[in-house]
C-alpha positions in Angstrom: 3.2 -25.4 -3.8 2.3 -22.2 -1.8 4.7 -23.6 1.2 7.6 -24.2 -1.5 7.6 -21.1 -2.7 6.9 -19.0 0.9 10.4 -21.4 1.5 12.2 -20.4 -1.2 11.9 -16.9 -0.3 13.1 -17.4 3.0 15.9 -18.9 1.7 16.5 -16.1 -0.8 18.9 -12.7 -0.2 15.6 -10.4 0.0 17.3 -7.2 0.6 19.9 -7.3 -2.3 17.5 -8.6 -4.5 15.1 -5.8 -4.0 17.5 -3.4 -4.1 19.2 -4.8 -7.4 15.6 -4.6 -8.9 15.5 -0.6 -7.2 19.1 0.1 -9.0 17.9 -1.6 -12.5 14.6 0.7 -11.7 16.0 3.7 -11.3 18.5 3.6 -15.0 17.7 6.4 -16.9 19.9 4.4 -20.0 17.4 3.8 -22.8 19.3 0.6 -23.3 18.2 -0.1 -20.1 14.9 1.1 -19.1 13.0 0.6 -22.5 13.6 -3.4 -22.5 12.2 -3.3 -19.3 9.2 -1.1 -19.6 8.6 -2.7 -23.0 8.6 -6.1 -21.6 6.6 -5.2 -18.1 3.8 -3.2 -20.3 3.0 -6.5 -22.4 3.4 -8.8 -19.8 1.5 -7.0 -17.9 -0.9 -5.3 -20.1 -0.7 -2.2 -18.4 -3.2 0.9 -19.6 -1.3 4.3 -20.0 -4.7 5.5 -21.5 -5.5 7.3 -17.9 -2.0 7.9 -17.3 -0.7 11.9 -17.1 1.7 10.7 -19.5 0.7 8.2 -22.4 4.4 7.6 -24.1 6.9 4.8 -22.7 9.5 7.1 -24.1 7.9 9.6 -21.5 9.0 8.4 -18.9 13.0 9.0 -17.4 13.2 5.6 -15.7 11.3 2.1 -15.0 10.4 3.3 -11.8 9.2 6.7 -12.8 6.9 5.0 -15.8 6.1 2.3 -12.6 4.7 4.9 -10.2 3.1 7.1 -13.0 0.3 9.9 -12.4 -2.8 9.8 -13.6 -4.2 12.1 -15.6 -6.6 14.9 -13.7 -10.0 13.9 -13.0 -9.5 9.8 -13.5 -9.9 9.1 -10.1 -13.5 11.4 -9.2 -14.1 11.6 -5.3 -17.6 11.0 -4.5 -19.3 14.9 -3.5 -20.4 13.5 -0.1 -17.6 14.4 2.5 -18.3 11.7 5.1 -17.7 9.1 2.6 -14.6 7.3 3.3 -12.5 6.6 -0.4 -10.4 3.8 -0.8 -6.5 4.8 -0.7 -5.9 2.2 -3.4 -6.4 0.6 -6.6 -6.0 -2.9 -6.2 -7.8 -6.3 -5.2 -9.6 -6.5 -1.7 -7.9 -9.4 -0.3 -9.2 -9.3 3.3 -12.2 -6.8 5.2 -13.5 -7.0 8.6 -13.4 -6.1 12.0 -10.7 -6.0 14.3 -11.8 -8.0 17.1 -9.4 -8.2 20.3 -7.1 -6.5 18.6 -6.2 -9.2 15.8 -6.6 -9.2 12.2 -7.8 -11.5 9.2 -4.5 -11.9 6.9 -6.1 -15.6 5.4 -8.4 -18.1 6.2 -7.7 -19.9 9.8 -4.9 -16.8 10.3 -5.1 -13.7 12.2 -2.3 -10.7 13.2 -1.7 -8.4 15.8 -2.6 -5.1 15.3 0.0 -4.2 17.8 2.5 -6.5 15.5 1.4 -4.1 12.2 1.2 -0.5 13.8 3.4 -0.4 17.5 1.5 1.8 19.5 0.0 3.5 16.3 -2.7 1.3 16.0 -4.2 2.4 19.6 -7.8 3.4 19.6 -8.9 0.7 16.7 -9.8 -2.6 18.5 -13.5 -2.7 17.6 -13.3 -0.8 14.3 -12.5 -2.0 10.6 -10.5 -2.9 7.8 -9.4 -3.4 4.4 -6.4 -5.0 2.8 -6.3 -4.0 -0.9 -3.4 -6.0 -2.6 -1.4 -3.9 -5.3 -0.8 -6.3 -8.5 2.0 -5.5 -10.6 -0.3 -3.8 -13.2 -2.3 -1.6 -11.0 -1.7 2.3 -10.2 0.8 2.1 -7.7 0.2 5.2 -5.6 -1.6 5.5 -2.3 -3.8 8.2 -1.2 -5.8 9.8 2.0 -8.9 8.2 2.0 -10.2 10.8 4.0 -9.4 14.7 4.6 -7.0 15.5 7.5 -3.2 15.7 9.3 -1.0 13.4 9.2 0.2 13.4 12.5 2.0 10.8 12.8 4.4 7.8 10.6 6.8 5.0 11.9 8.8 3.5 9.6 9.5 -0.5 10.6 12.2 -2.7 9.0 11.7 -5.7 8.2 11.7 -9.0 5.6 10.6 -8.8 2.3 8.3 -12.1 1.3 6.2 -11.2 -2.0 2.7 -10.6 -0.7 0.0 -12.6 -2.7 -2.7 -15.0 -1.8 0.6 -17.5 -1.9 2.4 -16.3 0.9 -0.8 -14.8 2.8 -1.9 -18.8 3.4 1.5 -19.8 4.4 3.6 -16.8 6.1 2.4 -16.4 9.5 2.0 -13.0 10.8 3.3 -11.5 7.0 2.0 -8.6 6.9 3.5 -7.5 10.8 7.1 -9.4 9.3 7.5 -7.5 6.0 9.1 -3.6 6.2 6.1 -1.1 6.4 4.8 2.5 6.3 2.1 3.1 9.3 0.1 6.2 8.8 -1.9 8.3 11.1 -4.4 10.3 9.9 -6.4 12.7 12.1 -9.9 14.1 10.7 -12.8 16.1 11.7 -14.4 12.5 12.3 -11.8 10.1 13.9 -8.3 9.0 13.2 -7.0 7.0 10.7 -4.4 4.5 9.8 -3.0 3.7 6.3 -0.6 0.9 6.2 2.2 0.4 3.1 3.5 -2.8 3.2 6.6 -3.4 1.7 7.4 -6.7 -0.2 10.1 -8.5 -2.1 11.3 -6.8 -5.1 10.1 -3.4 -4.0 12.9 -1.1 -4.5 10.9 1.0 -1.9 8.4 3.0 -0.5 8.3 6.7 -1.1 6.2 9.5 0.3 5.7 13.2 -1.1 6.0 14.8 2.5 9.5 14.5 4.6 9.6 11.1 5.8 11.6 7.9 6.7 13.9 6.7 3.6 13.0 3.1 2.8 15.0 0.6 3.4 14.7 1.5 7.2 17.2 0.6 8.9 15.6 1.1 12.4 12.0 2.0 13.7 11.5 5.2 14.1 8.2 7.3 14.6 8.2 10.9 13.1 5.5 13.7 13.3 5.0 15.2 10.2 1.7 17.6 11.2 1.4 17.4 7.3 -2.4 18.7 6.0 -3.9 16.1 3.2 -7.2 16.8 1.6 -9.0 13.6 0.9 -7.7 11.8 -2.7 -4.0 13.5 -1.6 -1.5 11.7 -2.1 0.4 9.6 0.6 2.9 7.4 -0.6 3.7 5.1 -3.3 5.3 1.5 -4.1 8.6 0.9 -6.3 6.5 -2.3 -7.6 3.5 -4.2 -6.2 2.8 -4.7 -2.5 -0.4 -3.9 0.0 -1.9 -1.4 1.8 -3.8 -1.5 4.9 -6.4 0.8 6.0 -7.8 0.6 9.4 -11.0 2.5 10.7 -12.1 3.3 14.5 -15.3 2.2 16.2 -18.5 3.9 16.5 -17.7 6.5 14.0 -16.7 4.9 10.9 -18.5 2.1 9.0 -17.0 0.5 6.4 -19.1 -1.0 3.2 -19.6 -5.1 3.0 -16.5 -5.5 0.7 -16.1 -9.0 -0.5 -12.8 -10.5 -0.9 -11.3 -10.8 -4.5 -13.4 -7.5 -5.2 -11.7 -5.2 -7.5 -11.4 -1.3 -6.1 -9.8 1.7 -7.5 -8.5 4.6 -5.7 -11.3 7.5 -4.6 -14.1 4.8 -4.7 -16.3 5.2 -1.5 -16.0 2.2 0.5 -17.2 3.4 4.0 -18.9 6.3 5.8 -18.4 8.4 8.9 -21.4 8.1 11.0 
């Protein structure tokens, strides 16, 4: 069944669809977006109770009610500054090292890091990771799991396949296919790389800071020289997808996280040496 349905969605007009779902997203008419949010929330079963705003009727839009805040102090950071947060909340669906340069996407199945990050991801080889897969209910905003700059992004176009354990055992290379966010984040300890992985149905990924407006239509490499205390926010998904977050050797060490292990964003899940 997981190779039916990884088929169907090659087979399927990714793009329009995703962007239908980001027009239908965006509708501020109440005979619009209150179906929708109505029908998500139950489905769903999402929690407003730690969100900013408590209210469907709060919200201007699916996709604002979709990417919602939190309210101030949900997430704590833990006091020790050499502890390494999660950027996420979500599902750990891989962790490990990165071992000539290749990562675990699924059992049997590794990917470039090259692939993921371009030249980016230079300086990791040797070091760690974590994919933390965003369900559909979770708090859909990413965040610096560490304080620093972001000194550099590159925005990379690509496919759209839904990323879940589905298409993980049956896309090869999926996560260095799909269109993506790479991050660079430069600390006191080491660099840094946050990766948002775009997937089908996400109307896109937005950032706070001046960046690349997704859908990219080329790659392109910006540097912001942006400042981001740690628990800052760094981007966020119009609906579910992944993020990546990739440590360096020597310097970082990253907790034994198991897959299927539930996180939430501003959990310590590593240290700095």
């Amino acid at each position: 069944m997981d190779e039916v349905f990884a088929a169907v969605q090659r087979l399927l007009p990714q793009q329009g669809l995703s962007r239908a779902a980001g027009w239908l997203g965006n509708a501020t008419a109440p005979w619009i977006k209150m179906p929708l949010m109505r029908a998500f929330a139950a489905a769903y079963q999402v929690d407003l109770s730690e969100a900013a705003r408590g209210n469907l009727t709060d919200y201007l839009s699916f996709n604002d009610f979709f990417t919602r805040e939190l309210k101030p102090g949900a997430r704590p950071l833990p006091d020790d500054e050499r502890r390494i947060c999660c950027p996420a909340d979500g599902t750990i669906s891989q962790s490990g090292r990165i071992e000539g340069g290749r990562m675990l996407q699924a059992k049997g199945w590794r990917y470039s890091l090259a692939g993921l990050a371009h030249e980016l991801g230079e300086g990791f080889d040797g070091g760690q990771f974590a994919t933390i897969y965003l369900a559909p209910r979770d708090y859909h905003r990413v965040h610096a799991p560490a304080t620093g700059r972001l000194t550099d992004a590159r925005a990379i176009p690509g496919a759209l396949f839904s990323v879940n354990a589905a298409t993980e055992n049956t896309v090869e290379g999926l996560f260095c296919r799909n269109e993506r966010l790479v991050c660079r984040l430069r600390t006191d300890f080491g660099d840094m790389l946050v990766v948002l992985v775009g997937a089908l149905i996400v109307g896109s990924i937005a950032t706070p800071w001046p960046g690349p407006q997704s859908p990219y239509s080329r790659a392109e490499t910006i540097r912001p020289s942006t400042s981001l205390e740690r628990g800052a926010e760094l981007g966020r998904f119009l609906l579910g997808s992944t993020a990546i977050l990739c440590c360096p050797p020597k310097v970082s060490e990253l907790d034994a996280l198991k897959a299927g292990q539930k996180v939430r964003m501003g959990m310590p899940i590593g240290r700095w040496i």
